[in-house]
Every structure is written in structure tokens, then in C-alpha cells.
C-alpha positions in Angstrom: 14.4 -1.3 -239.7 13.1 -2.1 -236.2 15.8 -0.3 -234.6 14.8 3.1 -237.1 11.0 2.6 -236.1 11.9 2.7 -232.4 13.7 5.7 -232.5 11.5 7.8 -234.6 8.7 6.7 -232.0 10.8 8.2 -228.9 11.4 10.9 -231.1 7.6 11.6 -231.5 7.2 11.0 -228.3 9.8 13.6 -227.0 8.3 16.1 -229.0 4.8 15.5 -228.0 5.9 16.0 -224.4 8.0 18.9 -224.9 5.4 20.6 -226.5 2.9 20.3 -223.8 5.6 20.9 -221.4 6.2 24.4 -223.3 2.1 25.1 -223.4 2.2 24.7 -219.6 4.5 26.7 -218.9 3.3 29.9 -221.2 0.1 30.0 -218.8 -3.0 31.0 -219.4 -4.1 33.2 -222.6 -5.7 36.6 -222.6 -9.2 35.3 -223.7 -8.9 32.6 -220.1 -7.2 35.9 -218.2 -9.7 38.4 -219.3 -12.5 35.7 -218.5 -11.1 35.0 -215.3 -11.0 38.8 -214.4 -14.3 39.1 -215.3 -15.6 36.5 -213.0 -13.6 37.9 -210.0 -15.2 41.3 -210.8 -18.5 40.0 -210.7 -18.2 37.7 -207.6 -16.5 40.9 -205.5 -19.3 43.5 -206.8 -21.6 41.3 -205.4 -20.1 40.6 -202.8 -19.7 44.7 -202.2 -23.4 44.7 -202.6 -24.0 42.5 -199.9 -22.0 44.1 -197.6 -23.1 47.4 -198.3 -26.4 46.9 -197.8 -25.8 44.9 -194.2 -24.0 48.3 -193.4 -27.2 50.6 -194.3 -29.3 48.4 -192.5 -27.4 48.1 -189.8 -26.7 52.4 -189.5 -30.4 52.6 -189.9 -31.1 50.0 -187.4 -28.6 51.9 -185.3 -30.1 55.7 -186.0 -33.4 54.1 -185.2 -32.3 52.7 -182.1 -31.1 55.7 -180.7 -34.2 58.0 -182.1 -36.2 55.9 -180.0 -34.0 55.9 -177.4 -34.0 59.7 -177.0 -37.9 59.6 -177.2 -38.7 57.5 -174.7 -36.3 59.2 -172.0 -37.4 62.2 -172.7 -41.3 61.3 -172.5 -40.0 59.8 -169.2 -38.9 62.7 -167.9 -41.9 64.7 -169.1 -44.3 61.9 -167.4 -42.6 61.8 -164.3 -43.7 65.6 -163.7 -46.6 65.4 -165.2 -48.1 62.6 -162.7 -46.7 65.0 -160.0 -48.9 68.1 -161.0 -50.7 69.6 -158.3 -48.9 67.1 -155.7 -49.4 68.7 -152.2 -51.2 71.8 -153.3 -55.0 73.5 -153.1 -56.8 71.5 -155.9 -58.0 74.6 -156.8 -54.9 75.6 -157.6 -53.9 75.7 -161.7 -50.7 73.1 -162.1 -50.5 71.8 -165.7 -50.7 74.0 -168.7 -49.1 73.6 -172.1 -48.6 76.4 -174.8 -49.7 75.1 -178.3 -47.5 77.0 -180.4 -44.7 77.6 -178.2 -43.8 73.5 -177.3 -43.8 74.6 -173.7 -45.4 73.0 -170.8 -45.4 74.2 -166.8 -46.2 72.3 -163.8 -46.8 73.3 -160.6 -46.3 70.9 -157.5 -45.2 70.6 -154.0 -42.2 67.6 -154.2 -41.4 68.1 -150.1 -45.3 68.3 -148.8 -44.2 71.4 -147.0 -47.4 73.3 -146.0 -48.3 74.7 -142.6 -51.9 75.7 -141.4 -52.3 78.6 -139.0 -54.3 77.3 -135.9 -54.3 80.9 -134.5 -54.2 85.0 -136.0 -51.1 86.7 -136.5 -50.4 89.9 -136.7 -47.6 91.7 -138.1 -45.1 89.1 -138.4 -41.8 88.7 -140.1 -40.8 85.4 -138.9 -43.5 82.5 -138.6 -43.5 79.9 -136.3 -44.0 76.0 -138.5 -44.5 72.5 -137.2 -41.6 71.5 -139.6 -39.1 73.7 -141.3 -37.7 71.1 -143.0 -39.7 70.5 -146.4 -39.7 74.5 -146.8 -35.7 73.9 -146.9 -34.0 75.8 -150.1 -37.2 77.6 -150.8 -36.8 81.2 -152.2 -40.8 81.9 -152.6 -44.0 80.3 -150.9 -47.6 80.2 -151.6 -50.1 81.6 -148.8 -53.9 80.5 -149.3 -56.2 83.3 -147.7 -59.8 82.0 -147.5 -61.8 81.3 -149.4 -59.6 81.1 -152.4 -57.1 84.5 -153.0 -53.6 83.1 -153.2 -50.7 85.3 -153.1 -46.7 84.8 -153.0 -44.2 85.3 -150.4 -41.1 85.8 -150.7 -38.3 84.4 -148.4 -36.0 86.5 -147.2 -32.3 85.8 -147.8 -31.0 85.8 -144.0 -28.0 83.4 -142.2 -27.5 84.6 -139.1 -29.2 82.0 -136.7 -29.3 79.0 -138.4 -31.1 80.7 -141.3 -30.8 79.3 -144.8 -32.8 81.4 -147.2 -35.0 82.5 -144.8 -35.4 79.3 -143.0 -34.3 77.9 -140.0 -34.6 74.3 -139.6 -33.5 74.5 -135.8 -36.5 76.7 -134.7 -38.7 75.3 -137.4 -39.7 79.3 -138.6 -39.6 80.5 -141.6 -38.6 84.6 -142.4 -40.0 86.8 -144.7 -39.3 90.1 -146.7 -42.0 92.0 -145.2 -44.1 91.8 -142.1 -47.2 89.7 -142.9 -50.6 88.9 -141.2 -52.2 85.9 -141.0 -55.8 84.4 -140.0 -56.8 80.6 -138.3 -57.3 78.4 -141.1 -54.2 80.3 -143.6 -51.9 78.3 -144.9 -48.5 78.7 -146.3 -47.1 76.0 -148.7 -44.0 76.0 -151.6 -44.9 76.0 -155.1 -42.3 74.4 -157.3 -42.3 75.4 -160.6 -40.8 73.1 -163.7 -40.8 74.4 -167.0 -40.3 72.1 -170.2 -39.9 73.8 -173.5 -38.4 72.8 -176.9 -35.2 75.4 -178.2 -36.8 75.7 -181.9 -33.4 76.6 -183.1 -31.4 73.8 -181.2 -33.8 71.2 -181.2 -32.7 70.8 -177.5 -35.7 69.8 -175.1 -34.9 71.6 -172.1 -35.8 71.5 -168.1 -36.0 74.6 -166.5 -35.9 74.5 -162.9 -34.9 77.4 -160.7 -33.8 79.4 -163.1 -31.4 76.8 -164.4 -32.0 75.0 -168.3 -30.9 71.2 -168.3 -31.1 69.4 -171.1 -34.0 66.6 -171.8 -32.7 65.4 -175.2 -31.5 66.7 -178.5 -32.6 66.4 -182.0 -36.4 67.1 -181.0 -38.6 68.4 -184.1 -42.0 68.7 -182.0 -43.3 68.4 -178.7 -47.5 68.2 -178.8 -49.6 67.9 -175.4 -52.7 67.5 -174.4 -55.6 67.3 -171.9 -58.5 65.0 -171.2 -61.0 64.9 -168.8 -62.5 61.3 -167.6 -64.8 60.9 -170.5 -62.1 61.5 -173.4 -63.3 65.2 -173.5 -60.4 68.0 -174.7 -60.1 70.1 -171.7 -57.6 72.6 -170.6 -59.3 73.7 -167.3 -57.0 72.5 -164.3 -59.9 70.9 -162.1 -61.5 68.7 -165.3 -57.8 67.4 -166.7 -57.7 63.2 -165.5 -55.2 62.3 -168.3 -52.4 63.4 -170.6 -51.5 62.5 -174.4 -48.1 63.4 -175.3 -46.5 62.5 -178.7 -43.0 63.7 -179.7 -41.0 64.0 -182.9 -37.4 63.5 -183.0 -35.0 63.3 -186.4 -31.8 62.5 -187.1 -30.4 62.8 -190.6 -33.7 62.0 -193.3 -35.0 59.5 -190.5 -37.8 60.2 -188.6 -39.1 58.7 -185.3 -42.4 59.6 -183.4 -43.7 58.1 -180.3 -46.8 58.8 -178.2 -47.8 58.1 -174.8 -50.6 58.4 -172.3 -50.7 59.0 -168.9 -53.1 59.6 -166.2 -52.3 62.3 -163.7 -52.4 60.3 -160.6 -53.1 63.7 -158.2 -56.3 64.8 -160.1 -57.7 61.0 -160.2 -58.6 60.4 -156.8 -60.9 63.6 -157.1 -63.3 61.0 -159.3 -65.9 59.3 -157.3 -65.9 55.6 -157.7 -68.7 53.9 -159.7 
């Protein structure tokens, strides 16, 4: 009877264990599959979320980054002309305008200082005698101031024999002109550089036009708005009264939008203020 007992209970015992054994290795059912699926799901779409929104914020970190980027250089390059207008010329003479509707600014200025005053009449002379040929180097045209304030242009002549490059010779410091000119004690003769910036409205290029020759500022450029202050804060557009400049420009890329404005005060019209 004890032996009988004994062996049903390792009987029940076998079967307890293969049973389990078999459940273990069927795996899991649908119900723990399908709620282990939907788990997963949930823990990668957020984890898709996360990520996708570090990547917009980053691309619109980046897009602003570079908006501002192309800003600034280009109020840079505006500014550093500005400042110059006027540099080594008549201050009577006009150097800084802007067109309103057109986006287009000129400035006028002397960068090399050349000018030369007549200490004696002339008469009748194609080639002109100068203390310094130098600063007049790669000049096609040059401004001639006849008192008290008419100012006319002169054109270089293109001639290289002698030393001559565009009309002037830096080994005889003289300059050569088209025509045969007279001048009086007191004239003077200066270059007159003039820049041009102006925005492409189809290309949204901002563009530097020196000599004749367009370089590019910066691209993606909606607007371009300048204006002119005298000392007191007063609009002005009149040459003699402008002491400072307010620029603000507009630049896009995409849906994003980016403007930045600036300030400046032109440093050739300022020392014409008298001090308090």
C-alpha cells in the first residue's frame, strides 16, 4: 500500500512538471503578444515624437542661424560704405542718397584721398602736372571743383605710352585727359568713387555695384529700408543735415522670417557738428 502511494505521488508529480514544462515552451499567447506589441508601439511613437521635434528645432535653430547670419554681413557691408560717404570730397558735395521704392542706395567717396589743388592758372592743357599720381591710380573719371561751387567731370584718357595707365602716370606724377582743359589758382581735381547697392526684386540678391561690375552682398533678401537723420533725430535727406543712418533689412528663407536693424553715424559728416 505504501509502495502504491509512492508511486502515484511521482506520478503526480511527473505530470505536474511536464505540464509546466509544455506551457513554457508554447510561449506567450496572443492576448500577452498583442499587449506586448502594443506597448512597443507606444514607447517608439514617442520616442519618434521626441526626436522629431529635436529635429525641427534644431532645422529652425539652424535656418535662423544662418538668416541672421546673412543679415548682419550684409548690414556690414552696407555700414562700412556708409561711414565712408563723402570721405575726401567738397562737403558740399551730395554722397549718400537712397531710393525708397527702388531698395537702392549710392555713395559717393574718395577711398585713396587723391585730390590736387592748382597753386597757379592753366591754360589749355591736356596733361596736368600733380604732387602725387598715385591715389588717382586706376581712375577712369575725376571730379574738378571750379569756384565757388560748379563741379564738372573729367574724363581720363585711356593712354600707355610713357608709363601711362588710364591716363595716369605715376612716374611723372601727371594725369591726361580727353580734351584740353583750363584751370584757375585755387581748382581742384579729385576722384569720385561711386558704389551702388541695390536689391534684385526678382532674385532676392543684394548686390554691390562698383565699376560697372555687380557682386553679390547676400541672397534671400525680402527688403532693404534706409534712412536719414540729422543730429536732433529729424528725417532728412539733404546731404549737408544727414549725421546718422537707420537701416533695417528683411531676409526669408522657407516660412521663416528674420529682420534686423542697425544704426550708424556717418563718421565724415560728424565732425562738421560744433561741440557743446
Amino acid at each position: 500500500m505504501r509502495m502504491r502511494i509512492h508511486k502515484n505521488a511521482i506520478k503526480s508529480l511527473y505530470c505536474v512538471r511536464t505540464h509546466t514544462v509544455e506551457r513554457s515552451e508554447q510561449g506567450l499567447t496572443l492576448v500577452g503578444l498583442l499587449i506586448a506589441l502594443t506597448i512597443t508601439a507606444v514607447i517608439i511613437t514617442g520616442v519618434v515624437r521626441l526626436l522629431s521635434t529635436s529635429l525641427d528645432s534644431t532645422s529652425e535653430n539652424h535656418s535662423r542661424l544662418r538668416m541672421e547670419q546673412i543679415a548682419v554681413r550684409a548690414l556690414s557691408a552696407i555700414s562700412e560704405l556708409i561711414v565712408q560717404a563723402g570721405a575726401n570730397l567738397p562737403a558740399a558735395e551730395p554722397s549718400l542718397s537712397f531710393s525708397g521704392n527702388g531698395d537702392t542706395l549710392y555713395v559717393l567717396r574718395n577711398p585713396k584721398g587723391a585730390l590736387f589743388t592748382f597753386k597757379f592758372s592753366v591754360n589749355n592743357k591736356r596733361k596736368v602736372y600733380v604732387e602725387d599720381a598715385d591715389p588717382f591710380l586706376g581712375a577712369t573719371t575725376v571730379q574738378r571743383i571750379i569756384p565757388p561751387s560748379t563741379i564738372s567731370q573729367l574724363t581720363v584718357s585711356a593712354y600707355s605710352a610713357g608709363d601711362f595707365i588710364s591716363g595716369v602716370d605715376t612716374t611723372n606724377d601727371s594725369l591726361r585727359f580727353s580734351s584740353l582743359e583750363s584751370y584757375s589758382a585755387g581748382e581742384q581735381i579729385y576722384l569720385k568713387q561711386k558704389d551702388c547697392i541695390w536689391l534684385d526684386s526678382n532674385t532676392r540678391e543684394l548686390k554691390h555695384r562698383i565699376l560697372g561690375t555687380d557682386l553679390i552682398l547676400a541672397e534671400n533678401v525680402d527688403s532693404l529700408q534706409i534712412s536719414f537723420f540729422e543730429l536732433d533725430g529729424t528725417a532728412t535727406t539733404v546731404w549737408t543735415d544727414i549725421r546718422t543712418c537707420s537701416m533695417r533689412i528683411v531676409v526669408s528663407m522657407g516660412e521663416k522670417t528674420h529682420a534686423i536693424d542697425r544704426r550708424i553715424l556717418l563718421r565724415n559728416r560728424a565732425y562738421y557738428d560744433p561741440i557743446p
